[in-house]
N, C-alpha and C positions, 0 to 999 in steps of 0.2 A: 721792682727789680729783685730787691730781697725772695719774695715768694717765687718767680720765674726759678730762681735757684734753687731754693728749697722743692719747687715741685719737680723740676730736671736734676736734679741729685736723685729725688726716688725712683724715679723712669733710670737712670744712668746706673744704678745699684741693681736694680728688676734685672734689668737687659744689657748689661755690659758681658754677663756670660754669654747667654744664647750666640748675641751680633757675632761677637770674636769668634765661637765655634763655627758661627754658620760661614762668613766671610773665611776663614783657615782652612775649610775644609773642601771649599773652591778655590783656593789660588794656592794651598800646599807649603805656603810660607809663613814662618813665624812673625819677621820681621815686617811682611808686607800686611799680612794680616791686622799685626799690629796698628801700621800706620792708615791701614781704610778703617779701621775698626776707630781710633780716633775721629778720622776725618768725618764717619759717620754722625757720631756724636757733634761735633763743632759742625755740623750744618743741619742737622736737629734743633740745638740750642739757637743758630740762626735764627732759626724758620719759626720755633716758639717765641722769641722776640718780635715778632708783628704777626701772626697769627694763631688762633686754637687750633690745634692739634686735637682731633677726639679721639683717635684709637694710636697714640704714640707706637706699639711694637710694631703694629704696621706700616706704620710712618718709616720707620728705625728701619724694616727688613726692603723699603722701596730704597730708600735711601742707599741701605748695604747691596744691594743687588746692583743699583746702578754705577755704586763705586767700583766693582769688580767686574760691570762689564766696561765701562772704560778702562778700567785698570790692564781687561786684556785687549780692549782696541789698542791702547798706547804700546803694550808688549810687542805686538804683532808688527808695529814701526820699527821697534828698537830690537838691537839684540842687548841681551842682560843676561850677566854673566853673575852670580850670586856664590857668596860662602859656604858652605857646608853648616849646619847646626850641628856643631859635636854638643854632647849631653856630657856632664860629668858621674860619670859611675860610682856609685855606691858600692864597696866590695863586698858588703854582705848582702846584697840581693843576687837573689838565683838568675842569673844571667840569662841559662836553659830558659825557664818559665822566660822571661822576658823579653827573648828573642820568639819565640814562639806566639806569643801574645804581638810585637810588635808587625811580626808576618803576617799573623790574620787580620790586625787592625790597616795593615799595608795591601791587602786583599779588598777589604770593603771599603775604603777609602776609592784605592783603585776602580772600582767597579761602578763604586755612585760616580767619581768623575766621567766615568767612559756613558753616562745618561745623558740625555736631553738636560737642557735646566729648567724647565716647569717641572721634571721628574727627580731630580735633584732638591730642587725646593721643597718638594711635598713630603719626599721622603725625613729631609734631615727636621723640618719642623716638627712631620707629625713621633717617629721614632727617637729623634736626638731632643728636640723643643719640647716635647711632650705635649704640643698644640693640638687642637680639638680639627674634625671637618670643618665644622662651623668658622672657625677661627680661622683656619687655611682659608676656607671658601672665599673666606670676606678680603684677606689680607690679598687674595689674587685675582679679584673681582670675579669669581666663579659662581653656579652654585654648587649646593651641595653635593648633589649627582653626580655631575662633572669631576667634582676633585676628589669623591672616589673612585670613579671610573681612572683619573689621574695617576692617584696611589695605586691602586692595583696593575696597572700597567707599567709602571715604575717598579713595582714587586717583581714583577714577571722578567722585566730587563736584566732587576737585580739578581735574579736568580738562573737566569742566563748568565750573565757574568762570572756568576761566580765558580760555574761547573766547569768551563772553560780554562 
């Protein structure tokens, strides 16, 4: 059990950034992000308690994908009414810059949500994850071809999107 932990702390250290990014940047919440980005993890840890795992990230990103599509089956029942995230402002940062930065980053956010999610996935792995073809290929049972034919159609969406 000692080494179960020791080896899921190194996998939980690697990939606790990516998961968080990639789950927040489909569901748009901090706070929900948070709790599938948890849940992720504790049924990872699960699931390495009775069996190997050989490729954990992709373990980790099936895992995340399927949390957040229940996450919006369950939405789609319910209605949910959430808080605002106010940020607390720093007075000496340049507001200007950072309202301008916050609208283009509210632009390409916007845009990747408005994709398919096979094009969604490809995009934030291979540009946000710094994930390889290969790496995509495998995490989405593809082959290679295929998931750049993926990526670039995804490119093309995105770049639709954004002229609009």
């Amino acid at each position: 059990m000692a080494n179960l932990r020791k080896e899921f702390s190194k996998i939980y250290d690697q990939y606790i950034d990516k998961i968080y990014r990639f789950i927040f940047l489909k569901v748009s919440s901090k706070d929900t992000a948070e709790d599938l980005t948890s849940e992720t993890f504790l049924r990872a840890f699960e699931a390495m308690k009775t069996s190997n795992i050989e490729n954990p990230q992709a373990f980790l990103y099936r895992i995340a994908r399927n949390l957040v599509t229940d996450h919006y089956r369950e939405k789609s029942r319910t209605q949910v009414v959430s808080a605002e995230y106010v940020p607390v402002i720093d007075p000496k940062e340049n507001l200007e810059e950072r309202a301008i930065l916050n609208s283009d980053m509210e632009q390409v956010r916007l845009a990747i949500n408005n994709l398919k999610d096979d094009y969604q996935n490809v995009v934030i792995w291979h540009y946000l994850d710094d994930l390889s073809i290969p790496e995509i290929a495998k995490m989405m049972d593809k082959s290679e071809q295929a998931t750049r034919v993926l990526l670039h159609r995804a490119l093309k969406g995105l770049r639709g999107a954004m002229r609009t």
